[in-house]
N, C-alpha and C positions, 0 to 999 in steps of 0.2 A: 549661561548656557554651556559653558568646557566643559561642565561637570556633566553631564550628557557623554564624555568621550573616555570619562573615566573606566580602566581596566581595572578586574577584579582579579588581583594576584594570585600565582596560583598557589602560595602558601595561603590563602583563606580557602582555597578549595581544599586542599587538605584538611584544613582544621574543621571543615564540615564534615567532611568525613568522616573523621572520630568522634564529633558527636554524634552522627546519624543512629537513629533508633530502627532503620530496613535491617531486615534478616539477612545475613551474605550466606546463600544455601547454594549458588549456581556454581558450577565447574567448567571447564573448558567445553566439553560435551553438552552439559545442560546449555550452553550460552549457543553453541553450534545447534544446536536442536530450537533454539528459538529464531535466529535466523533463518534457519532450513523450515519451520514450521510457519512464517510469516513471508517468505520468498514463496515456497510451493505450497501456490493455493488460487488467487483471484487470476495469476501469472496466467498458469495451466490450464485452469478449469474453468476461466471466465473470460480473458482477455486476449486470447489466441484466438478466439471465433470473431471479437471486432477487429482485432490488428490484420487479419487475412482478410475479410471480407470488405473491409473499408478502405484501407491502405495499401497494403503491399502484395495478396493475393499470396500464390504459393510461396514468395520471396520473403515471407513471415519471419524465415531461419534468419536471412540475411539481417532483419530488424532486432531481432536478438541479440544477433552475435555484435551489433554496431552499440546496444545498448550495454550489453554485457562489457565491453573495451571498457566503454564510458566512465559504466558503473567502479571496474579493475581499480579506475585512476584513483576513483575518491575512496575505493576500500582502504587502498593502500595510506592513503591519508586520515583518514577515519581512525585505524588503526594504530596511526602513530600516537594521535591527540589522545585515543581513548589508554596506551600505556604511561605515558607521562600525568593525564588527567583524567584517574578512571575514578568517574565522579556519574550520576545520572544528570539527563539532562542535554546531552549529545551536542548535535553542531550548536546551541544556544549556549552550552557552558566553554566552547570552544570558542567561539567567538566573545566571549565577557573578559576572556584572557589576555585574545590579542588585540582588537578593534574596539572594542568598550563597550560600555552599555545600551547606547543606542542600536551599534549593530547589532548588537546580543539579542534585544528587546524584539528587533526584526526577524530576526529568523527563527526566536520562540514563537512569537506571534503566527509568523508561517510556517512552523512545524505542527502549530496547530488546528493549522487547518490542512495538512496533508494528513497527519492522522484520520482525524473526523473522518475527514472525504473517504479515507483508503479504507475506515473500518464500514462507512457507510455502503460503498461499494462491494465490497467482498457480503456483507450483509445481503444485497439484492442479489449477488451472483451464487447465496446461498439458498437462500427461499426460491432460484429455480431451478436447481437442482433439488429440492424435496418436494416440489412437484413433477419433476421426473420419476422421482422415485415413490412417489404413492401412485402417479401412474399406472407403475408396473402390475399394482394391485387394482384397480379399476377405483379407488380413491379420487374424485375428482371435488376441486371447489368452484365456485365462481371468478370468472376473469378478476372483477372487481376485487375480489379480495386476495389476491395470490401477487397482482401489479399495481404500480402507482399507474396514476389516470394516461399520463402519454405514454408508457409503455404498453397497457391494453390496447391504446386505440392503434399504435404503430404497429403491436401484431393483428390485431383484424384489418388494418387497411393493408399491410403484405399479404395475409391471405387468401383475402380477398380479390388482389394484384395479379397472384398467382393459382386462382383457381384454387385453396384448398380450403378455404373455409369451413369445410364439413370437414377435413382432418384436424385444425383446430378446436372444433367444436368436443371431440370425442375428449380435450385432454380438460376441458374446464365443464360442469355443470348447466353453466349458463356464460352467455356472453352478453347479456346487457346490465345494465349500470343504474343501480340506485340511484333516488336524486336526495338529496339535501339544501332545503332553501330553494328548492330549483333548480340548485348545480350539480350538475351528474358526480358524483362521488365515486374514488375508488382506490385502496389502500393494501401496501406489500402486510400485510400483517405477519408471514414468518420472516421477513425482514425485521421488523418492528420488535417480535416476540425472541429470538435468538441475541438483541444486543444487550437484552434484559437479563437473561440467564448467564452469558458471559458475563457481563458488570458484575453478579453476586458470586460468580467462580472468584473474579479479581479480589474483590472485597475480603473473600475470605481467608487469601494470602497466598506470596509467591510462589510460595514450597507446590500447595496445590494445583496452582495454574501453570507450573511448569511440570510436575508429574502427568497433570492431563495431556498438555502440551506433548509432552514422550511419544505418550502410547499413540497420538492422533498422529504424529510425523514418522512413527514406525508404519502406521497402515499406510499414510497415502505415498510412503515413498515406495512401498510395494506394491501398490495400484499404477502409481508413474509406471515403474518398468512392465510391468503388466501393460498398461496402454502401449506402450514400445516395442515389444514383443510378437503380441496378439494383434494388435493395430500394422503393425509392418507386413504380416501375413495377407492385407488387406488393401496394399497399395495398387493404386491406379497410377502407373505413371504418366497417363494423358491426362489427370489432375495438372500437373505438374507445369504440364505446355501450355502456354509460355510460362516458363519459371518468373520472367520481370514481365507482366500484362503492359502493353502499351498505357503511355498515361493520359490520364482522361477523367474524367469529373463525377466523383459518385455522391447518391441522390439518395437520401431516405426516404420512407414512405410519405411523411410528411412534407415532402421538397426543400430540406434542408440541403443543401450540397456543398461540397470541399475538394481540394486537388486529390488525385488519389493515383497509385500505381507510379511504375517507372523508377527511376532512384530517388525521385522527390518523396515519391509515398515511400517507398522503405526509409527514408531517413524519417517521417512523418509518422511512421509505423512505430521507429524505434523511440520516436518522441514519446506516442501515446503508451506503449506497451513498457514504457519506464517504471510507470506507476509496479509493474510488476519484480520489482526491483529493490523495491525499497525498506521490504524488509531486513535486510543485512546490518542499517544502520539501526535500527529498534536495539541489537545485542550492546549498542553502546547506551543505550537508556538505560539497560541495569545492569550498568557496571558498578551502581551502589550497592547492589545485591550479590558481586560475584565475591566466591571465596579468595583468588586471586586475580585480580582484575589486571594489575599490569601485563601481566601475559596470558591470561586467557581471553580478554577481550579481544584483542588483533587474531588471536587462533580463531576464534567465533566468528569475528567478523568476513577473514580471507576464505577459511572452509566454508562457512554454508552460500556464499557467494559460488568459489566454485564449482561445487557439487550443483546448484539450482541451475547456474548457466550451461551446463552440457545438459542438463535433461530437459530445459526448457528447449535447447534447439530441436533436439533428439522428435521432440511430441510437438513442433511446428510441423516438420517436416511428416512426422505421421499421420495430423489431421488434414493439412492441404494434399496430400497424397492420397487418400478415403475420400475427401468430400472436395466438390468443383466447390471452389472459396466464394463463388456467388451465391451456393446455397447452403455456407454454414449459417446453423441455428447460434447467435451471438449471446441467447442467455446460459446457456447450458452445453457449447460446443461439441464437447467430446463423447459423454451418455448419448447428445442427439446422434452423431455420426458414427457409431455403432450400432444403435437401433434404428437407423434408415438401412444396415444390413443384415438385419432380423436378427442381429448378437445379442437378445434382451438378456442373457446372462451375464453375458460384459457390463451391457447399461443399469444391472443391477449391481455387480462387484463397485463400477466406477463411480455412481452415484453415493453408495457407502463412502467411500474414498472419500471423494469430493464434499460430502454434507460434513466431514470428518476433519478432512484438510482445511477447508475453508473455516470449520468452528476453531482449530488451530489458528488460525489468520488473524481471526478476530481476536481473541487472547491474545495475541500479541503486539495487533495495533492497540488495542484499548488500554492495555499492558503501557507502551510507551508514549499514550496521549498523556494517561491521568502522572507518567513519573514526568513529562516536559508540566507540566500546570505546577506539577512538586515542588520539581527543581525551580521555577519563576515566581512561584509564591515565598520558598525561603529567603530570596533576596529581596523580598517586598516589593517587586513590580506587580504582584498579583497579593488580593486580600488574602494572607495565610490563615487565616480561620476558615474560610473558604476553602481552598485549594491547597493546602497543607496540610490540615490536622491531619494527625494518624487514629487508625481506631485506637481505641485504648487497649483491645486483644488482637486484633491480627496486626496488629502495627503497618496498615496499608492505609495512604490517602485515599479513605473513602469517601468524601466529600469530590474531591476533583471527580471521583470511579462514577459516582451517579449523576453528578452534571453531564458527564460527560457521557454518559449511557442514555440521558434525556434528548440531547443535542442532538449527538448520531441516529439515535432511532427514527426519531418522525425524521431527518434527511432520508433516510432509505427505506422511511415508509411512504415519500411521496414525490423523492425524484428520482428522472431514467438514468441506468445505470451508466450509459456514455456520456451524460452532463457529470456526474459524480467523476466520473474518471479522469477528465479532462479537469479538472480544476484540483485534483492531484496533483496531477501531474510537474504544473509549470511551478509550485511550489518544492519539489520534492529537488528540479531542476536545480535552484535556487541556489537551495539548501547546500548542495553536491558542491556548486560553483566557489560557495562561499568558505565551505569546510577547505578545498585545497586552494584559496588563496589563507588562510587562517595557518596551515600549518607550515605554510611557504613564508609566510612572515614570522612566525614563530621560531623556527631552525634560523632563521638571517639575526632576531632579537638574542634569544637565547640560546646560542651555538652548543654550550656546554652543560646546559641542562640534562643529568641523563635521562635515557629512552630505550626502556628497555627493546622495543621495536621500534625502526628506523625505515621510511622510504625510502626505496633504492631510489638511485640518480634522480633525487627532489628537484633541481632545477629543469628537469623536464617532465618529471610527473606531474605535478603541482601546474603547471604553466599550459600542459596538455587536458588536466582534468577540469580547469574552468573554461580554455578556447572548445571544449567537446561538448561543456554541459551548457554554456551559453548556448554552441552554436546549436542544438535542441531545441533550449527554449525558443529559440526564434522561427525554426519550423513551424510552431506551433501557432492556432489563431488568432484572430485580433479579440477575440470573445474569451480569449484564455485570459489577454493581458488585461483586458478591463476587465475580469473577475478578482485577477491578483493586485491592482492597482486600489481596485474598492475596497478590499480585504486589507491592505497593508494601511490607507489612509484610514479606518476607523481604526487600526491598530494603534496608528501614531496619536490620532484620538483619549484611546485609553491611557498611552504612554504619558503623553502629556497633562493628561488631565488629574491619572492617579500613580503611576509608576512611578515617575519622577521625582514627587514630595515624597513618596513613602520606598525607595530605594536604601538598601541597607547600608549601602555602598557609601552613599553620598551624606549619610551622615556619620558618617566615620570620622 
């Protein structure tokens, strides 16, 4: 069993490196444009309408700014590991270095399931923004085909709740539900349809998907300030009263219910609203692809972090100041809360944005799911015929690209996007926790290693970004931890059963 704790030295990361057959076409900007383009997106235009309305109410800002700290700790660590080891493959190549294979095997397995979940998610928080947006046109489909089955029925039983069900009605064709076998049927199909046409962008190589990637984070960071601008001209500040809502227990249509409001929900808030965070670490997935990775990764990583955290607060504070947080629309927050103020010019600029943002999002998670299966396939914990081959021409794992286009799509064609979000989340936590104890032990092992980037005062960063990312995960609920507990024990499963014999490592 030791051989399980075996490290993989990081002169064999190196020497993978030169043989890697990835294209290195990314520069400091391109690598910042990918962070910035997988940070602002589900954050913004998805996840602000549940984090106010659920948790934290107008004190949304506050959940950002507690998340955004969080996040500072493990950039700054992220950043070190990815200068000394800019290799793809992120916290799981990080962790092979210092804690060994087993951990390594743990937090690939759980990166990939925060991928999935986060491309899945932004996926449903895209398909309801393009039914906003055909809206605008009097384009309407059937409920059943625009929502998986409990998110249909939790907006007709709100509607219904709240007296508007004939406003409902105007934005779908129809509101009742096909059956199949009997069983009422009903599926996100532009969820479903959108992870497909990303997959064959990835497939057909990085150069492309990071050119598209550009022009999508050029528009919707001009739509952000737009929303900030135009949106601020719009503020209610008795939105606002009470900025912390007394805390009290909130109820979904369904009678689900959880703690909510007060400083419990804002720290609860910053729990949930993490998942919007997470793309800063994606820039360390293709550090096999950057032209200079030792220093432009840490620049990719610290900038598109700090540019997404000031506008993410900037546009909390703009939509709970527009809209009483009891009545944002949580699939499409921002479009709705404009066009509740007859701005359908805005909710047509934003919705652009957003269909545009968000197809950036995806590109970029899907981007660093298929290069984690890459990187865990060439060590042989993963079948590499499988989950390694490259095409023979765009030299991209396109094998991992369409498993993993398969996987994602029916999730977000058939679950509600706050189950999807939540089981993000506690993984993403994990991950954070794991990277700055990883780089905290790493500086103690090998003090003189150079690094071309250094965290400042590591004995308090490193120490501060796992007691921050822990104390997160533990906000969060007991349905989070038996999702990550069932997710990690069939990991150990596969570990044990095929990773182990077939590790590259351990027959060295």
């Amino acid at each position: 069993m030791s051989n399980i704790w075996k490290k993989k030295p990081v002169e064999a990361f190196e020497a993978d490196m030169k043989k890697s057959e990835l294209k290195r076409v990314l520069g400091k900007w391109g690598l910042t444009s990918i962070g910035v383009g997988a940070v602002i997106g589900a954050g913004i235009f998805v996840m602000t309408g549940l984090g106010a309305k659920e948790y934290a109410g107008p004190a949304l800002a506050l959940s950002f700014v507690i998340a955004g700290i969080g996040c500072a700790f493990a950039a700054l660590c992220y950043a070190e590991f990815a200068s000394f080891l800019p290799v793809e493959g992120s916290a799981y190549a990080y962790s092979y270095a210092t804690m060994g294979e087993l951990f390594a095997w743990v937090i690939g397995w759980d990166l990939i399931l925060e991928y999935a979940m986060a491309s899945s998610a932004v996926a449903v928080g895209w398909s309801g923004y393009v039914g906003k947006f055909l809206h605008l046109f009097d384009i309407r489909f059937p409920i059943w085909l625009m929502n998986d089955y409990n998110t249909a029925l939790d907006k007709i039983a709100d509607a219904t709740q709240k007296g508007k069900l004939a406003e409902l009605a105007t934005y779908y064709s129809d509101l009742s539900f096909p059956s199949l076998f009997g069983i009422n049927f009903s599926i996100n199909l532009p969820a479903f349809l959108i992870i497909w046409v990303v997959t064959a962008i990835l497939i057909k190589g990085i150069k492309e998907a990071a050119s598209t990637n550009n022009l999508m984070v050029i528009l919707k960071v001009a739509v952000v300030l737009f929303i900030i601008i135009v949106g601020g001209q719009h503020i209610n500040i008795a939105n606002w009263t009470p900025f912390i809502p007394e805390p009290t227990t909130y109820t979904d249509p369904q009678g689900n219910s959880h703690a909510a409001y007060g400083w419990f929900g804002i720290l609860a808030g910053a729990s949930y609203i993490f998942f919007a965070y997470i793309g800063f670490d994606t820039v360390s997935t293709s550090a096999g692809e950057a032209k200079n990775p030792q220093k432009d990764v840490p620049f990719g990583i610290i900038m598109s972090l700090v540019v997404c955290t000031v506008l993410y607060i900037l546009v909390a504070l703009v939509l709970t100041g527009m809209v009483n947080y009891k009545d944002i629309d949580i699939t499409a927050p921002i479009s709705s809360a404009f066009g509740d103020l007859g701005l359908n010019y805005a909710v047509f600029i934003i919705s652009i944005a957003a269909i545009a943002g968000l197809t950036s999002v995806l590109i970029v998670m899907l981007l660093g799911q298929s290069r984690i299966f890459y990187a865990i396939s060439k060590d042989g914990l993963l079948p590499y015929k499988t989950f390694g081959e490259l095409h023979p021409k765009f030299k991209t794992p396109y094998k991992a690209s369409l498993l993993t286009g398969l996987a994602v799509s029916l999730v977000a064609a058939f679950t509600p996007i706050d189950s999807i979000s939540k089981m993000v989340n506690i993984g993403t936590l994990l991950a954070f926790a794991m990277v700055c104890g990883a780089v905290w032990l790493m500086r103690k092992r090998e003090p003189t290693r150079p690094r071309p980037f250094k965290t400042p005062f590591i004995n308090i960063i490193a120490p501060l970004g796992i007691l921050f990312n822990i104390g997160m995960m533990l906000t969060l609920g007991l349905e989070n931890w038996i999702r990550l507990l069932v997710w990690l024990a069939l990991g150990a499963a596969v570990y044990f059963l095929y990773g182990r014999k077939h590790s590259r490592l351990n027959k060295v």
